[in-house]
Backbone bond lengths (Angstrom), bond angles and torsions (degrees), N, CA, C in turn:
res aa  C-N    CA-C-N  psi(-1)  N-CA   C-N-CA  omega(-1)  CA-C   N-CA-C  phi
1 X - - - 1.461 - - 1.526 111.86 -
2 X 1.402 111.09 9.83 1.603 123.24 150.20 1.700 120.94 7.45
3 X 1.871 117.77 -53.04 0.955 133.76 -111.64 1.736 75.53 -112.68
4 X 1.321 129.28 -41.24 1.232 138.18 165.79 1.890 101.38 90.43
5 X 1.162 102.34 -164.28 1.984 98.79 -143.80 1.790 87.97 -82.11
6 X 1.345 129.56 21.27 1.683 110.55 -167.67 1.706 98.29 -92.72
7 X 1.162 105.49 -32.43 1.518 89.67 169.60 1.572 141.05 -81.57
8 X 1.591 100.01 19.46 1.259 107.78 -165.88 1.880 99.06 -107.45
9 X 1.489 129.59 148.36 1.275 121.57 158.17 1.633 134.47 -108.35
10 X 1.072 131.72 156.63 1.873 123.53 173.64 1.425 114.24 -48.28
11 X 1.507 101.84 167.87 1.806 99.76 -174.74 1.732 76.27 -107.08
12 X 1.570 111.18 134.62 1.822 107.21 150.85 1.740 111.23 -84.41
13 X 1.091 109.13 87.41 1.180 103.19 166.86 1.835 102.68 -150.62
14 X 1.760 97.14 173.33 1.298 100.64 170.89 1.084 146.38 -16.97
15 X 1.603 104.70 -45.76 1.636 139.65 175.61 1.272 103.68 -45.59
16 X 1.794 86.65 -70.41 1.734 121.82 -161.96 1.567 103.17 -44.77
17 X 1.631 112.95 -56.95 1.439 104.38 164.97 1.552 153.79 -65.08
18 X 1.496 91.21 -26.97 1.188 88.28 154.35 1.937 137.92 -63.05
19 X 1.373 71.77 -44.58 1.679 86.46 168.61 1.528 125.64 -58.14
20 X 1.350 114.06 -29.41 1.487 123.92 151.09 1.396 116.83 -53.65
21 X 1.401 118.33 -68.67 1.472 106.66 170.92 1.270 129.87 -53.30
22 X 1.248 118.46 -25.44 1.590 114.51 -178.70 1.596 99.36 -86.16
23 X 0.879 124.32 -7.92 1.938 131.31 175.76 1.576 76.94 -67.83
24 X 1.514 116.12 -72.18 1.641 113.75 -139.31 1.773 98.57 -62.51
25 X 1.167 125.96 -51.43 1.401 140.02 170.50 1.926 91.48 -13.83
26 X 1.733 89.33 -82.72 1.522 89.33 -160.88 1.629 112.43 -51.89
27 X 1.317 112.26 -65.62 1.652 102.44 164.00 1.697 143.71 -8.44
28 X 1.550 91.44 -52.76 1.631 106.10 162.39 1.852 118.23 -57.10
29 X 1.441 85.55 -55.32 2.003 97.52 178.72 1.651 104.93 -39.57
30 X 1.605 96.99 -65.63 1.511 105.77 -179.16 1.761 119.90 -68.77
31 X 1.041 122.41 -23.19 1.107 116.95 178.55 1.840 122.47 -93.19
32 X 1.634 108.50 -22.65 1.555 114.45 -158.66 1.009 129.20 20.80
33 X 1.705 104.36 34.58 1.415 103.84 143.44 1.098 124.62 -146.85
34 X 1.517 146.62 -171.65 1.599 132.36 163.62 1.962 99.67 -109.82
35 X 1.231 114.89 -49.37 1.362 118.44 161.89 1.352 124.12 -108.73
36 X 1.620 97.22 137.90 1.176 103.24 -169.04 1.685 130.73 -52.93
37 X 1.351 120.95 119.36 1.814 121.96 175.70 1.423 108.83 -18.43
38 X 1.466 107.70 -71.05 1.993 102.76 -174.08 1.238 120.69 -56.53
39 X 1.711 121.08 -12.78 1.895 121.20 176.98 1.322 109.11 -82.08
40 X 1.492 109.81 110.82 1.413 123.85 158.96 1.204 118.76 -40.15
41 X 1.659 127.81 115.73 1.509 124.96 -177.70 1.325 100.04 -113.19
42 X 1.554 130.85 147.90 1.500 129.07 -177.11 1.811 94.53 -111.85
43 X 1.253 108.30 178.38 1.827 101.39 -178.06 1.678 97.63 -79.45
44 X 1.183 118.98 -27.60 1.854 101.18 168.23 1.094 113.33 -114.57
45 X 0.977 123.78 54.07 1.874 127.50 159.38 1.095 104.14 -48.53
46 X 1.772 109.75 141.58 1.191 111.88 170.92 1.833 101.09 -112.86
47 X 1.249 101.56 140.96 1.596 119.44 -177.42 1.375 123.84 -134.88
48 X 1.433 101.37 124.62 1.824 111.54 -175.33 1.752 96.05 -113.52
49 X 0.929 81.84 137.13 2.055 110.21 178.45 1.605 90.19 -113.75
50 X 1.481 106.57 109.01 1.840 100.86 172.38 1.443 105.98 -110.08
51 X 1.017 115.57 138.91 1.873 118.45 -177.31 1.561 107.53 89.40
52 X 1.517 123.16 21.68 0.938 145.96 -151.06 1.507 110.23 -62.19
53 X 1.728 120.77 -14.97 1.101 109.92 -175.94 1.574 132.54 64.83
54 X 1.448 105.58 -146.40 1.674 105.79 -176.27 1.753 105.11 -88.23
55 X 1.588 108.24 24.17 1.301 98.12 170.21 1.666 123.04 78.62
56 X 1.415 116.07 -6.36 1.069 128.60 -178.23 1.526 127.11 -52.16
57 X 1.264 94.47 -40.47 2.102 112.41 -167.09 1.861 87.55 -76.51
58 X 1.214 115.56 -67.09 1.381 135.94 -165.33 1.681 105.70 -32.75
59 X 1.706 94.76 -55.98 1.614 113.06 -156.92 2.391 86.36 -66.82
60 X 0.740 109.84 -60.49 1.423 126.44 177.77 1.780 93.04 -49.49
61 X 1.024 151.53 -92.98 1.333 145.65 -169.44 1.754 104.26 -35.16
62 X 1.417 129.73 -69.33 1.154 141.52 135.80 1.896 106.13 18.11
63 X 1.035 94.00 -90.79 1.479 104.30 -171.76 1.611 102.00 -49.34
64 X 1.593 127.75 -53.69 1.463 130.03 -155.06 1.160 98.02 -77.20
65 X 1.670 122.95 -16.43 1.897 115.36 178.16 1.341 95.65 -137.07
66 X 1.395 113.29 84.84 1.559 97.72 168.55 1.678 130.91 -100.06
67 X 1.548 93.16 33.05 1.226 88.45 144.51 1.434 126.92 -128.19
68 X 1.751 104.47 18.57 1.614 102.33 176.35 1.741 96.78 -80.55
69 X 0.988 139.17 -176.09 1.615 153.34 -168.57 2.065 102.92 -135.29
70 X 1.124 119.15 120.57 1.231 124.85 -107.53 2.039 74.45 -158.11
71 X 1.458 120.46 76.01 1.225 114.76 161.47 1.779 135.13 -103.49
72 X 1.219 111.15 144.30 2.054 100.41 -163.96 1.247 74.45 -123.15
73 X 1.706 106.19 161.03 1.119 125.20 -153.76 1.619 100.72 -161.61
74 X 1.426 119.15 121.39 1.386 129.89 -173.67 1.427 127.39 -158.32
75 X 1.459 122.53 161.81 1.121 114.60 -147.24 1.630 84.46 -99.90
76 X 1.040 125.57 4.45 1.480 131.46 -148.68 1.372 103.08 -168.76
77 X 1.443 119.24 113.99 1.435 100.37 175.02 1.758 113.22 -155.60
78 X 1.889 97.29 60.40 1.295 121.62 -173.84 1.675 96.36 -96.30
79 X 1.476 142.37 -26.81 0.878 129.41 177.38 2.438 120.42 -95.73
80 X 1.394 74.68 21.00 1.811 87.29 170.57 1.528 119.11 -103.74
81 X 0.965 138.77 176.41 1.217 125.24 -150.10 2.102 92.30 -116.47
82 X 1.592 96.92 166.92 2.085 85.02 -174.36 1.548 85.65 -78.15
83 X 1.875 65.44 146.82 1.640 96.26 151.68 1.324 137.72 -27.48
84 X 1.254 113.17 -35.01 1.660 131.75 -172.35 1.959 97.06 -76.00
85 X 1.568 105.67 -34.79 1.303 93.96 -173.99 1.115 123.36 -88.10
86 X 1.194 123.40 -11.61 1.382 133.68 -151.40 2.061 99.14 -86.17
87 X 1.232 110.78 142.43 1.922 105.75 172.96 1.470 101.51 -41.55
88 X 1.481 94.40 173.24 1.639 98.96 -157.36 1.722 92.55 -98.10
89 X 1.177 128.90 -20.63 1.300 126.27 133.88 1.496 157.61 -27.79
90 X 1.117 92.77 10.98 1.386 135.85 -172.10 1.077 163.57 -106.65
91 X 1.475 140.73 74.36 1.553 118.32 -154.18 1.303 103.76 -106.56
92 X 1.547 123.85 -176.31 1.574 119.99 149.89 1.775 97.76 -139.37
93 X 1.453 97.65 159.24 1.941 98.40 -178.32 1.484 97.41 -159.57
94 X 1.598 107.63 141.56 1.465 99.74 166.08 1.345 108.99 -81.95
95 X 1.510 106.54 154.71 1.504 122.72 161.26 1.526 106.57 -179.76
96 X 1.556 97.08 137.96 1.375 112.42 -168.18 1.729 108.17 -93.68
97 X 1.152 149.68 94.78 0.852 156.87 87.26 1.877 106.02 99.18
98 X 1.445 78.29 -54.48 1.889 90.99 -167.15 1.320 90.10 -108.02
99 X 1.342 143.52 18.35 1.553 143.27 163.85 1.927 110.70 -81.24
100 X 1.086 85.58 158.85 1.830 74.42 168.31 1.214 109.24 -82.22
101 X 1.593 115.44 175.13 1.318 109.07 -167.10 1.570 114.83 -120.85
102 X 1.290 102.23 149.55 1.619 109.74 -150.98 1.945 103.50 -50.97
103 X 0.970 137.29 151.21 1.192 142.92 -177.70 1.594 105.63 -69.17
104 X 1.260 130.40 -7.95 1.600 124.45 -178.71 1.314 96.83 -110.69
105 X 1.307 130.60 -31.63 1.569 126.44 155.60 1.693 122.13 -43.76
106 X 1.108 112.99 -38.77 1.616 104.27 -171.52 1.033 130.38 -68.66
107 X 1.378 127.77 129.03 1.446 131.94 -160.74 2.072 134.01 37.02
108 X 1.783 78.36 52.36 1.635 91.47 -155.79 1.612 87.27 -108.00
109 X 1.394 132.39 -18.04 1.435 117.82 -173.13 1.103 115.48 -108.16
110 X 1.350 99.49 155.34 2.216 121.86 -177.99 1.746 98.65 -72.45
111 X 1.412 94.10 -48.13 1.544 92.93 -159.67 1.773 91.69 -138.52
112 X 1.749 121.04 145.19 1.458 109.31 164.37 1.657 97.68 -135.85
113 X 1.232 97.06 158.44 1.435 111.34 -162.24 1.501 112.87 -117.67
114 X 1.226 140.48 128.08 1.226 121.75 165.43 2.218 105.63 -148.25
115 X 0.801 99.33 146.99 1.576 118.74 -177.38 1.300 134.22 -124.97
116 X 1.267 119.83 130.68 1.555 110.02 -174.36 1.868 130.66 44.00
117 X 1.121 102.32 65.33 1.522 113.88 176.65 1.874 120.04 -110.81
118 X 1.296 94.00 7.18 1.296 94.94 -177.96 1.152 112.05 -65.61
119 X 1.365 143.91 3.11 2.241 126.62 151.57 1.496 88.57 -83.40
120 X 1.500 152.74 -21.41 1.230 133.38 178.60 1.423 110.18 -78.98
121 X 1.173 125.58 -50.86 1.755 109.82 179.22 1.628 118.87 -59.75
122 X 1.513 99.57 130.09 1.392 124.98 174.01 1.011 128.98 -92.52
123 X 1.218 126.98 112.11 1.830 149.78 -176.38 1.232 114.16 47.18
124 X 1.911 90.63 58.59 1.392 128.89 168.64 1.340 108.75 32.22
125 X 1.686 117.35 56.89 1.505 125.65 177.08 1.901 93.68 -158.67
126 X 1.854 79.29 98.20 1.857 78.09 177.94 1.411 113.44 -95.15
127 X 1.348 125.18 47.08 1.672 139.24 169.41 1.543 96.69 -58.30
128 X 1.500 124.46 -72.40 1.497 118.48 -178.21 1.585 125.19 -27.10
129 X 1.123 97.04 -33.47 1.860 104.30 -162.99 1.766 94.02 -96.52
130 X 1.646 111.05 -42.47 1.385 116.18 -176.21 1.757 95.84 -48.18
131 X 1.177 130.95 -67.12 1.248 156.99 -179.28 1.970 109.98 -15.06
132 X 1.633 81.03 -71.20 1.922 94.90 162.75 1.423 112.06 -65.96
133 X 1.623 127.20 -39.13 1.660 93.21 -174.17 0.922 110.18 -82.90
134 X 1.674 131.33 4.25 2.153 131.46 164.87 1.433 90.00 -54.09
135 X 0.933 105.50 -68.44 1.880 102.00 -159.92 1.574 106.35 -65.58
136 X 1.209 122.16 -7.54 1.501 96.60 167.07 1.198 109.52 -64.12
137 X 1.547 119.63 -52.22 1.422 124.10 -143.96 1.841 97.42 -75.02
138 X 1.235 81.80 174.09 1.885 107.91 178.96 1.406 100.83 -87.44
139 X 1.218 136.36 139.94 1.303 125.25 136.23 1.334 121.03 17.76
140 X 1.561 158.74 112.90 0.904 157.32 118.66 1.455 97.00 103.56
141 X 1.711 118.79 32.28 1.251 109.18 171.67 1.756 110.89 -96.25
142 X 1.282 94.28 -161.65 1.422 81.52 -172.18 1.997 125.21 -131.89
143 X 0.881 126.72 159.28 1.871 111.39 -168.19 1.783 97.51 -138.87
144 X 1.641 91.38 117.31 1.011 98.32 165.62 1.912 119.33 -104.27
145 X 1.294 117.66 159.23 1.555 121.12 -168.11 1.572 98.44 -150.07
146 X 1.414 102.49 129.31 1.638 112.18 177.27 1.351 82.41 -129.60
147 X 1.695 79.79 141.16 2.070 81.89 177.14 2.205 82.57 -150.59
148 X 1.457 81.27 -165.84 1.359 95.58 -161.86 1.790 97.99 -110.98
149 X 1.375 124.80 124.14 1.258 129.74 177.82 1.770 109.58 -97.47
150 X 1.250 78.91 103.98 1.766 107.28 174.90 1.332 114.45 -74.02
151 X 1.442 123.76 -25.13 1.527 146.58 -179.36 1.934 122.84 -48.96
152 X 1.455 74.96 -50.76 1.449 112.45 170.88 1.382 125.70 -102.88
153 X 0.520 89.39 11.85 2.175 93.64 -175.03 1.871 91.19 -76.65
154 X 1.270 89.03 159.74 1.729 115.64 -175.02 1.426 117.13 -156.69
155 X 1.200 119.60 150.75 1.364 127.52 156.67 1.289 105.23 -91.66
156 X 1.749 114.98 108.43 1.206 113.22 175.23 1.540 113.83 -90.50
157 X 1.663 110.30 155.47 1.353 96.29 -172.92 1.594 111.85 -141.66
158 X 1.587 129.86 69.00 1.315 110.41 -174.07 1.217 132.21 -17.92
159 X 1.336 118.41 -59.94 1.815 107.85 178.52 1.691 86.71 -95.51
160 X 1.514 106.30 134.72 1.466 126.55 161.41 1.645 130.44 -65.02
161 X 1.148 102.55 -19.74 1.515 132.44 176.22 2.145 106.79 -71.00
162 X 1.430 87.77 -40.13 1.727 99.08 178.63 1.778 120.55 -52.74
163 X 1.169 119.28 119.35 1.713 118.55 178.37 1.240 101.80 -74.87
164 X 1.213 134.77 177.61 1.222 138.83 -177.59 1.801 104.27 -176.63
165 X 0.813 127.84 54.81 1.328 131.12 -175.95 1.633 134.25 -73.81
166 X 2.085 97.50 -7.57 1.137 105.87 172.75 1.102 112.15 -108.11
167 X 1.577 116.67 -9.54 1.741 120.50 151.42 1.370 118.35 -65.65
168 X 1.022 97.91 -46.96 1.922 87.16 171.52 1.728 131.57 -45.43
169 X 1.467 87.85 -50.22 1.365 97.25 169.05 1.590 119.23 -64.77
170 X 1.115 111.99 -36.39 1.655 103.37 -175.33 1.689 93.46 -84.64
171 X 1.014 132.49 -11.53 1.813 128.82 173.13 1.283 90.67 -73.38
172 X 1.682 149.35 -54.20 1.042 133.94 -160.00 1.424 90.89 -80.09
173 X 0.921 150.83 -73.57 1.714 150.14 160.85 1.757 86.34 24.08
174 X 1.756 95.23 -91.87 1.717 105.59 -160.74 0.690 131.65 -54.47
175 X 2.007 110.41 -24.42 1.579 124.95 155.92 1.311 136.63 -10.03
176 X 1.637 70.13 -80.45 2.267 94.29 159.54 2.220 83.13 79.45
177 X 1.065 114.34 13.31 2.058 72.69 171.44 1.477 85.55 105.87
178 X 1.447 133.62 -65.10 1.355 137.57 -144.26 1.812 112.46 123.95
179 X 1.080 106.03 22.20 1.769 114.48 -157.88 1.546 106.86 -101.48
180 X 1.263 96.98 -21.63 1.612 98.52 155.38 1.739 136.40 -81.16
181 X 1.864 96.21 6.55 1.518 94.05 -154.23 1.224 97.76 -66.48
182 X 1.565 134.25 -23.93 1.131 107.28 -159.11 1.467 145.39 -95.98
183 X 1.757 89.68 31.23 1.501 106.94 170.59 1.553 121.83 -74.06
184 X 1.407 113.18 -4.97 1.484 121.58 175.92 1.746 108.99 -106.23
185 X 0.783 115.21 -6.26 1.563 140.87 141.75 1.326 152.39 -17.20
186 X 1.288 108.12 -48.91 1.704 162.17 -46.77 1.754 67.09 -145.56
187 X 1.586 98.98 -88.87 1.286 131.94 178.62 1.846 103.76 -15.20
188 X 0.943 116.95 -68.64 1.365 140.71 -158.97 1.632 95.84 -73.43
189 X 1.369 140.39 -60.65 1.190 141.94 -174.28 1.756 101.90 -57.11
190 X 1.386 127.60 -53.26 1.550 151.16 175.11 1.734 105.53 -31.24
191 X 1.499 103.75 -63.23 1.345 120.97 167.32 1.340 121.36 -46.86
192 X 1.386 114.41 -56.80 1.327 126.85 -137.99 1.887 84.66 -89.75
193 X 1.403 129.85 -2.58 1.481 147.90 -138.74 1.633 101.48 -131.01
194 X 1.530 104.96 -32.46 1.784 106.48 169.19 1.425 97.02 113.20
195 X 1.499 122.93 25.51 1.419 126.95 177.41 1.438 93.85 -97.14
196 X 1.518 111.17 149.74 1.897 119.35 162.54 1.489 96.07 -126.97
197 X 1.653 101.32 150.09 1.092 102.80 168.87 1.332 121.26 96.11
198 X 1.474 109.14 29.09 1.639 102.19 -158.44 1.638 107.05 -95.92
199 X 0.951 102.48 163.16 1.958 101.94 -165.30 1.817 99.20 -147.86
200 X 1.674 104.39 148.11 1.709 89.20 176.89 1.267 72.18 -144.93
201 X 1.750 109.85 172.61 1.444 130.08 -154.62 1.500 84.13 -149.74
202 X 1.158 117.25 136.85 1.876 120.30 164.54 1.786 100.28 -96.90
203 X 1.073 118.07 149.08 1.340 131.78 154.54 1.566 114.31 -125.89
204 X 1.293 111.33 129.83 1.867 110.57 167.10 1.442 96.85 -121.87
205 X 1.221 114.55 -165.79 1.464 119.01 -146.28 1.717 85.61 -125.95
206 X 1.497 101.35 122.27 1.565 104.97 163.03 1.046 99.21 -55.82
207 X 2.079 100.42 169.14 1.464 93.77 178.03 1.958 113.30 -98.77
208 X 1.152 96.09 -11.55 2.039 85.06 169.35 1.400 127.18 -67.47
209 X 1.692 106.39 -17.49 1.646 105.90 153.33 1.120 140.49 -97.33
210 X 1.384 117.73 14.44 1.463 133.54 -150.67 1.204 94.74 -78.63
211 X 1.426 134.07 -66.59 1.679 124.21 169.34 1.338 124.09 -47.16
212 X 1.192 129.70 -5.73 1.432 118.53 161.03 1.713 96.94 -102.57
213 X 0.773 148.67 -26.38 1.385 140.26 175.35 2.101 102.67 -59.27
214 X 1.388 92.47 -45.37 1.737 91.35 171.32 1.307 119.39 -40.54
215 X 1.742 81.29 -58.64 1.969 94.92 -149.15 1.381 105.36 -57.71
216 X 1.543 117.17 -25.99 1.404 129.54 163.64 1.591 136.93 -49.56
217 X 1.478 86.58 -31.92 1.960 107.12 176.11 1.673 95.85 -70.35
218 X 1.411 110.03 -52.50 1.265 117.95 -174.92 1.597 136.53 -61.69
219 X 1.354 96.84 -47.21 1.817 104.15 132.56 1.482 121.77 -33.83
220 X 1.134 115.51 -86.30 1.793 133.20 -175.01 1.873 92.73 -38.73
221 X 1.579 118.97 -63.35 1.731 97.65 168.72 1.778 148.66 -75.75
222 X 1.824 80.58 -2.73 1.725 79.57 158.91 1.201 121.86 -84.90
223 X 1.404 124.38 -10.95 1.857 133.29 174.69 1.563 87.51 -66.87
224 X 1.310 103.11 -43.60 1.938 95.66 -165.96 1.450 102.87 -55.18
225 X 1.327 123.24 -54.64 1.649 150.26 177.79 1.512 81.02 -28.59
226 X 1.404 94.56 -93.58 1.658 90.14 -166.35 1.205 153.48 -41.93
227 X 0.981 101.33 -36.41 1.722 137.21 169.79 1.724 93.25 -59.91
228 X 1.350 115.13 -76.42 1.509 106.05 -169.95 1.731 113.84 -50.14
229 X 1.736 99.37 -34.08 1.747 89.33 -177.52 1.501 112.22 -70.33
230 X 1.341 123.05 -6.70 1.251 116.54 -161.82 1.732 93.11 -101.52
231 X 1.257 114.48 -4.14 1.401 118.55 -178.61 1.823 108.97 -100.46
232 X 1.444 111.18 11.50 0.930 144.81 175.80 1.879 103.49 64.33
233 X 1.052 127.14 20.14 1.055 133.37 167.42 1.521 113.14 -72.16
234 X 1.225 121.15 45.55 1.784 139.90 170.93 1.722 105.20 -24.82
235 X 1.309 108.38 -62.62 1.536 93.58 -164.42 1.678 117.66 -74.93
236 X 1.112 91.26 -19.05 1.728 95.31 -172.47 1.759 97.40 -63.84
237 X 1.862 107.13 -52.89 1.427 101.72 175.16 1.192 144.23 -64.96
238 X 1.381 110.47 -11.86 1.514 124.52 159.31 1.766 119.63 -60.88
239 X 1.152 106.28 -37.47 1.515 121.31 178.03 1.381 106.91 -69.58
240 X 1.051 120.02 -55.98 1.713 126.32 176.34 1.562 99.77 -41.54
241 X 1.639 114.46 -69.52 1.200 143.88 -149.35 1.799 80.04 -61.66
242 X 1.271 123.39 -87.24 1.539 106.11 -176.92 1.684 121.16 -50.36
243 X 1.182 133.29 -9.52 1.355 121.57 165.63 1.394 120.08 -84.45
244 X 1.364 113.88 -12.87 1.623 123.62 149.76 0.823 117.57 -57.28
245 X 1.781 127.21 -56.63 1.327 108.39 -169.23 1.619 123.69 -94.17
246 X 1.592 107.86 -14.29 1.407 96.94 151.93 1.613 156.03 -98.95
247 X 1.854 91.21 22.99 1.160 138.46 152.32 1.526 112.88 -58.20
248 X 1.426 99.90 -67.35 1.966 111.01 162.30 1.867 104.76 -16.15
249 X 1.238 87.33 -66.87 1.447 98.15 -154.51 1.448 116.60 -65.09
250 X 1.461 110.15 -19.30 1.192 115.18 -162.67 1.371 114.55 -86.73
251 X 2.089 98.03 -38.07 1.180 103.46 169.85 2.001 131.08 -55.39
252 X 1.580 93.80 -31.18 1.428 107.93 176.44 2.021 106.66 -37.62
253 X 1.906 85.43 -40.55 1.714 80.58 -162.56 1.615 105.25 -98.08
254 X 1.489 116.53 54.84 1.557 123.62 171.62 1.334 112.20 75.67
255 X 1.763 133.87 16.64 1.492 128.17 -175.35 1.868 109.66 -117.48
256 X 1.048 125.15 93.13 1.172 141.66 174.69 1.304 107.49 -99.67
257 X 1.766 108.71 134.09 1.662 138.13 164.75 1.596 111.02 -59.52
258 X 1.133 135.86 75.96 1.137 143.34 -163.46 1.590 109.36 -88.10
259 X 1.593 115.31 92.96 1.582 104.28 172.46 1.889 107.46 -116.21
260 X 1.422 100.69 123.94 1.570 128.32 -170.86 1.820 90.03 -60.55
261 X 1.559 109.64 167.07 1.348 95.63 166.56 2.001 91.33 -147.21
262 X 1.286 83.36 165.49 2.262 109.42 -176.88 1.310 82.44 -87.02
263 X 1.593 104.81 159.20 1.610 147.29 124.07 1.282 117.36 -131.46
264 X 1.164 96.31 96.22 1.778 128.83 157.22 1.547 110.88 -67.05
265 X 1.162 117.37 138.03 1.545 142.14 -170.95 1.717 111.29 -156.55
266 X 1.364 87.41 127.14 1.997 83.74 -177.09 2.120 92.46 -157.82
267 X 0.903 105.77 141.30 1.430 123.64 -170.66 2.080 105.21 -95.56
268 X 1.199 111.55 128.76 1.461 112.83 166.30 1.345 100.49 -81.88
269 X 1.614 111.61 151.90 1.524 125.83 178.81 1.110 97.91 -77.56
270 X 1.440 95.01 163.07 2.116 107.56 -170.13 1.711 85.86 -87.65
């Protein structure tokens, strides 16, 4: 499993969403916030959430400014809830990422948001995608990015004495080689892209949530499980599928997959 988690994709299903929301849940705990403290918000900010998912972050921002206008944006957007339900603040639209971008989109947002895209960046240089969220923003708006720090990740282990040998393996899994490093990066790609101002924040995982932050990793690789078996790649998913469950066990005895996560912030020039 050399090849590390980029060739693997999400399950859209029930699961899959739930498991999205309980991502955003924990995120909030650890983060206490949805936008970042230093981003200037006006009472009608306009805000795009891209990769937006089941709509979760959006619907929650939405509510705390309802009178900023509050759009998510996805290449896929069977696991978000209808239109009819969503605040009236609200839109949803497909669009894929690496497409050009629609002509009423450009330079229309205060603030753009995007989270967890690391299976979308390609040969671990997210300049392409950096590229499209410049042109969303307005003049001197602003882009925030939470991603997942692979850099830092650990097998944590209350008692030190504890083996854990099916955490290891799924740590080299998320590893990937080093192909994820460049979510700590962040800063440096932003710049080098025509961003000023760029800022990153580390988060690690207290330890009274650390087992639900797991059980969550473990979720996020049984979609992989599945997804690959359904891609008929059988043996690879059998291996996953037992490093889950004797992962289970391990965690019982105090050893959790611990991955820290960024907030990246970088300002467009006026």
């Amino acid at each position: 499993m050399a090849e590390g988690i980029q060739k693997f994709t999400l399950d859209r299903s029930p699961a899959g969403a739930c498991r999205l929301n309980l991502q955003y849940y924990l995120w909030k705990e650890m983060l206490k916030y949805d936008i970042h403290p230093s981003i200037p918000l006006s009472r009608d900010s306009i805000i795009a959430d891209v990769a937006c998912g089941t709509g979760i972050w959006l619907i929650h921002v939405a509510r705390e400014l309802p009178n900023a206008q509050v759009d998510g944006f996805d290449i896929d957007l069977t696991l978000a809830p209808h239109e009819l339900s969503l605040p009236p603040n609200t839109s949803l639209r497909n669009w894929n990422i690496f497409n050009d971008i629609p002509s009423d989109m450009v330079g229309k947002y205060d603030v753009v948001h995007v989270r967890l895209l690391i299976l979308v960046v390609e040969n671990s240089d997210p300049s392409r995608i950096i590229q499209k969220l410049l042109e969303l923003l307005k003049p001197g708006g602003y882009l925030q990015w939470d991603e997942l720090d692979f850099v830092n990740m650990i097998v944590n282990k209350e008692d030190s004495t504890v083996q854990a040998p099916a955490l290891d393996g799924l740590y080299n899994l998320c590893r990937s080689d080093g192909k994820n490093d460049w979510s700590v990066k962040l800063p440096e790609f932003l710049s080098k892209e025509g961003f000023t101002d760029p800022t990153i924040d580390y988060f690690g995982d207290s330890r009274d949530i650390m087992r639900a932050f797991h059980d969550q990793h473990m979720l996020t690789l049984e979609e992989f499980a599945t997804t690959a078996a359904r891609k008929g790649q059988k043996e690879m998913a059998k291996k996953i599928y037992q490093l889950i469950e004797d992962a289970f066990h391990e965690a019982t005895k105090g050893a959790t997959l611990c991955i820290p996560r960024v907030v990246c912030t970088a300002r467009k020039e006026n």
